[in-house]
C-alpha positions as CSV (number, residue, x, y, z in Angstrom):
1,X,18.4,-7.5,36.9
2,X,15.5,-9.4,35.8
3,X,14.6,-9.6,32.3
4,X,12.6,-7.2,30.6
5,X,10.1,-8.1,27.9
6,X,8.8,-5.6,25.1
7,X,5.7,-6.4,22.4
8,X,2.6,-4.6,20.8
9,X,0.5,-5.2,18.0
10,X,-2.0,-8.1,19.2
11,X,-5.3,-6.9,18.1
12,X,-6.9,-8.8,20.0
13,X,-10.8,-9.2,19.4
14,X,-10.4,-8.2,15.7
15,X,-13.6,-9.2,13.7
16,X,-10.8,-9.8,10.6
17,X,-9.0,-12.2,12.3
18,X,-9.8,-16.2,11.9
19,X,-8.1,-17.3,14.5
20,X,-8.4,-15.5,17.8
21,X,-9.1,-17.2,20.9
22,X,-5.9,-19.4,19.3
23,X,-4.1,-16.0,19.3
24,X,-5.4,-14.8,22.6
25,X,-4.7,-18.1,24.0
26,X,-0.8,-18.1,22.4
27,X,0.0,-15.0,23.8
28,X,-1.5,-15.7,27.5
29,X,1.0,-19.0,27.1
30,X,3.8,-16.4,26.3
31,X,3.2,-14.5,29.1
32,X,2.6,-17.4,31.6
33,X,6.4,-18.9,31.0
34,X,8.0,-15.8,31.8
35,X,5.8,-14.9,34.5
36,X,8.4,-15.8,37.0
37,X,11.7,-14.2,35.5
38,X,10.5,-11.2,33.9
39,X,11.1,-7.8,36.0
40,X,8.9,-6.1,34.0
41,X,6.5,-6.3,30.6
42,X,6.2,-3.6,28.4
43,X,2.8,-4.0,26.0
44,X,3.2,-1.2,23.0
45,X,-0.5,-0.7,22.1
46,X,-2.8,-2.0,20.2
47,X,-3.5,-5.1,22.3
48,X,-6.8,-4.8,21.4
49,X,-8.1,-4.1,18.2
50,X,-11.0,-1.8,19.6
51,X,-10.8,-1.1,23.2
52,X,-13.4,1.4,24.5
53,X,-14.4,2.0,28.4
54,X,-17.3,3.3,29.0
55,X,-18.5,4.5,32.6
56,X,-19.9,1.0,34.1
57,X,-19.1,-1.1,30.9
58,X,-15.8,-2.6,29.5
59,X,-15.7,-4.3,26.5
60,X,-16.9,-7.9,26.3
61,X,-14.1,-10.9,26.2
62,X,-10.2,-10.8,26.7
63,X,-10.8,-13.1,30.1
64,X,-7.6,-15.1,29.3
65,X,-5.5,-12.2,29.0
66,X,-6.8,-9.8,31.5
67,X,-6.6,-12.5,34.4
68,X,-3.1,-13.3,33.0
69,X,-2.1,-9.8,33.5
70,X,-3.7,-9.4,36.6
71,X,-2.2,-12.6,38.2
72,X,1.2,-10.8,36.6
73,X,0.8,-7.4,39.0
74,X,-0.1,-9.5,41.7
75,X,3.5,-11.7,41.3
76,X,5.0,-8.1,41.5
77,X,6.0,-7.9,37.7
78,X,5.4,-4.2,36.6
79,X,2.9,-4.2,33.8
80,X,3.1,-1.3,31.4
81,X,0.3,-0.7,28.9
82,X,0.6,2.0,26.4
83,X,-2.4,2.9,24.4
84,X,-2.6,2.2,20.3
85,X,-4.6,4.2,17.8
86,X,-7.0,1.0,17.9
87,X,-7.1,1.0,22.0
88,X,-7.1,5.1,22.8
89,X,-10.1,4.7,24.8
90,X,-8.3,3.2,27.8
91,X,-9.1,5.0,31.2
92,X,-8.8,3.3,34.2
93,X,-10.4,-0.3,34.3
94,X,-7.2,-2.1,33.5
95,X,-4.9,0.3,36.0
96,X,-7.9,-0.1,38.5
97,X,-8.8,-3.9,38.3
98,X,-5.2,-5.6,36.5
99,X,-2.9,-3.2,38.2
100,X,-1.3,-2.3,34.8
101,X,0.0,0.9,34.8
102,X,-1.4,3.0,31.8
103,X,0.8,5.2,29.5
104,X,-1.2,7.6,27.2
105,X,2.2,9.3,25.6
106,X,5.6,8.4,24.5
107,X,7.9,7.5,27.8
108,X,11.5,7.9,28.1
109,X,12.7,5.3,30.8
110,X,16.0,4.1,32.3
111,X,16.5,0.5,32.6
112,X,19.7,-0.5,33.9
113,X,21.8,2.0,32.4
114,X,20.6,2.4,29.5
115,X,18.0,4.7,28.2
116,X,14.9,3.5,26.4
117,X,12.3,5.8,24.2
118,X,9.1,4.2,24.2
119,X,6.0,4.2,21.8
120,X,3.2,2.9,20.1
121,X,4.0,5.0,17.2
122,X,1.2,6.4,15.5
123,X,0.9,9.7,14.9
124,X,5.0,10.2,15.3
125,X,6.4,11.7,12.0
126,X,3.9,10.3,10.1
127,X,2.4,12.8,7.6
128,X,-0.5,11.3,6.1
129,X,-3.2,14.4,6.7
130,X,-6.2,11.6,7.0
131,X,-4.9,10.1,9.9
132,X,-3.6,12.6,11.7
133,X,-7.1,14.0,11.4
134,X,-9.1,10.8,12.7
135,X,-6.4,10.7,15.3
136,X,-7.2,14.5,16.5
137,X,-10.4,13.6,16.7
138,X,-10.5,10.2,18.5
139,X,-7.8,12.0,20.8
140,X,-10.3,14.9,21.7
141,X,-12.1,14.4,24.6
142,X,-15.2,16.3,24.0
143,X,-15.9,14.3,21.1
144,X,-15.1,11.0,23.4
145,X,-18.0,12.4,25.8
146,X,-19.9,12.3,22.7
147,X,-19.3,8.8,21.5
148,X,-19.9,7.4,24.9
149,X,-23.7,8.5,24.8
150,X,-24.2,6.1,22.0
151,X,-25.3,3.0,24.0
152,X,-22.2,0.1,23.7
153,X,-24.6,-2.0,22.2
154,X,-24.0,0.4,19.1
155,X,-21.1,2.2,19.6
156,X,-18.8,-1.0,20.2
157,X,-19.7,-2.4,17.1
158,X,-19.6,0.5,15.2
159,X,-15.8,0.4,16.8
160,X,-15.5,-3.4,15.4
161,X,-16.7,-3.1,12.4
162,X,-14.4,0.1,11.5
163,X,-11.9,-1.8,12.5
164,X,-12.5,-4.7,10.4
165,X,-13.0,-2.8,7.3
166,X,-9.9,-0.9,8.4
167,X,-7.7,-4.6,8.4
168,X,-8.9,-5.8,5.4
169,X,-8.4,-3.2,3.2
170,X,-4.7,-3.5,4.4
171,X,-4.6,-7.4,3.8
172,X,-6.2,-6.3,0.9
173,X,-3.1,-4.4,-0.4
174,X,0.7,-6.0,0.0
175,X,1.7,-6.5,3.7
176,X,3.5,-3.9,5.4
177,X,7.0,-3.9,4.4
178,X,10.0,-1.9,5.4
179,X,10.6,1.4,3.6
180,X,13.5,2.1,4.0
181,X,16.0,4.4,5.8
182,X,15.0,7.2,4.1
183,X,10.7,6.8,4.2
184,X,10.5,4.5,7.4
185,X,8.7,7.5,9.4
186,X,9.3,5.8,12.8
187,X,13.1,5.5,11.9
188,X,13.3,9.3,10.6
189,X,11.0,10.3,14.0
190,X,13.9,8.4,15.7
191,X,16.8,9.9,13.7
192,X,15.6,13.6,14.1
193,X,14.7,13.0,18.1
194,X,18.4,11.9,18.2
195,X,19.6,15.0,17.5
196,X,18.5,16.6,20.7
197,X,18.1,13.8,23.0
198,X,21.7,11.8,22.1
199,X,21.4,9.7,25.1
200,X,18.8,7.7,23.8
201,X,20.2,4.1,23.8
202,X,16.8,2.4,22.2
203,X,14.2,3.3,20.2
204,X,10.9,0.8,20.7
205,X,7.7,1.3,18.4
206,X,4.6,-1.1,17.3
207,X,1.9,0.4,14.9
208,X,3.9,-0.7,11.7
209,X,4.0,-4.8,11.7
210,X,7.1,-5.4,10.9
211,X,10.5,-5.7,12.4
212,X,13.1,-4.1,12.4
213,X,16.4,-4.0,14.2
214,X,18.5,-1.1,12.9
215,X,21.2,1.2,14.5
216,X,21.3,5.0,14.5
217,X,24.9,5.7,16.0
218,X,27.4,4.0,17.9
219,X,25.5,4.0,20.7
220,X,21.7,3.9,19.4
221,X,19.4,1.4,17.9
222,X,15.8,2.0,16.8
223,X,13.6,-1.6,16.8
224,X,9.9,-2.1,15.9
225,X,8.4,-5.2,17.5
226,X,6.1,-6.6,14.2
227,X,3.2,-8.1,15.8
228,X,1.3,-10.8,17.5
229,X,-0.6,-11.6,14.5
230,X,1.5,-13.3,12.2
231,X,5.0,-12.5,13.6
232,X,4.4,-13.2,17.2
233,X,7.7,-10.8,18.1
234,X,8.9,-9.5,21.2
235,X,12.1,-8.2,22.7
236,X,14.1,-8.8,25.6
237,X,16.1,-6.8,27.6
238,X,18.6,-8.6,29.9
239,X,20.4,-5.4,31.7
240,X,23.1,-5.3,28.9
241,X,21.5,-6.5,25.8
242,X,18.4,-6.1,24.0
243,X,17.3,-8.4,21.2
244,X,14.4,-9.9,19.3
245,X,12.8,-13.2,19.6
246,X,10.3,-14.8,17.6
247,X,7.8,-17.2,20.0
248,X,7.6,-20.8,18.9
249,X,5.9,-23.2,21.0
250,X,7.7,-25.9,22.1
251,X,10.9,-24.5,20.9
252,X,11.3,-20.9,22.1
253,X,12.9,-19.8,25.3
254,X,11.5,-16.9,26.0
């Protein structure tokens, strides 16, 4: 089988981030070398760092990468974009005009023979009452007719600028590191689904920035892809084996 290629965490159009058309561009050059091996790409969520579609109007920007992933559905590679807690408000422009095909919940998915659970994260085991209350209520969809009255003029950089604030007060504070076994809430989401759903070869998640390669059982593995911010992480998945690469220029085989 052809490869299969796994990342998240791009953030693309991020107000808090120096150097984005150099990112943007980096991770359309990514995407362009394995245009003609990969079987499939699997993008995690937050691609964008505030995506919102309203009825006639899509966000401005993100030429390079939406014509990438447009020419990528034309060449017959199966694009699969799951939505992030930054890019929620996706409906049907990118299924509609790039031919991506939108996941708005978890997926379980066989590929080859092995069974894959796949996620953005947020919002799974995670018990922080704040969040899970901003993410009820960007999740509701009354209150997403609401917002979209507010002309995008407003409402998108209302969207950027929460955003923003929302980045730097992470850099702000130490990077995201690992927690541990027994804290890391996507591992302990992973480790409690396991019980139930054993058959679960891989475990795939963004949201947290970092990465992480760790096995469950015997026969499981949990990974979360870091980002394409700093890390510029992905994972492949070869029909047998699944690993992580970091993208270098010039010196990475993807």
């Amino acid at each position: 089988m052809k490869p299969i290629y796994f990342l998240s965490d791009a953030h693309l159009g991020s107000r808090a981030i120096k150097h984005g058309r150099t990112q943007e561009r980096r991770l359309v050059r990514f995407l362009d070398s394995v245009k003609e091996k990969a079987g499939a790409v699997y993008l995690l969520g937050d691609m964008f760092d505030y995506w919102y579609e309203y009825k006639y109007v899509v966000p401005k920007g993100y030429t390079r990468l939406l014509g990438k992933l447009s020419e990528l559905t034309d060449l017959g590679v199966e694009v699969h974009f799951f939505t992030g807690n930054h890019d929620i408000w996706a409906y049907d422009y990118l299924e509609k005009e790039c031919g991506v095909v939108l996941h708005f919940q978890p997926v379980t998915v066989e590929l080859g023979d092995k069974i894959f659970f796949l996620a953005h994260g947020d919002g799974l085991g995670d018990p922080n009452p704040t969040f899970k209350l901003l993410r009820a209520i960007f999740h509701n969809r009354f209150c997403q007719i609401l917002f979209s009255a507010i002309h995008p003029r407003w409402g998108m950089d209302l969207g950027l600028s929460w955003a923003k604030r929302s980045r730097l007060k992470h850099e702000a504070e130490d990077p995201p590191q690992y927690l541990g076994e027994d804290k890391e809430h996507l591992v302990l989401f992973a480790k409690d689904y396991l019980r139930s759903h054993s058959n679960v070869n891989y475990f795939l998640f963004g949201h947290r920035h970092i990465e992480l390669d760790l096995m469950l059982s015997r026969t499981s593995r949990v990974l979360i892809l870091g980002d394409w911010i700093t890390h510029f992480t992905y994972a492949v998945f070869d029909g047998e084996q699944l690993w992580m690469e970091n993208y270098i220029e010039g010196e990475t085989e993807p």
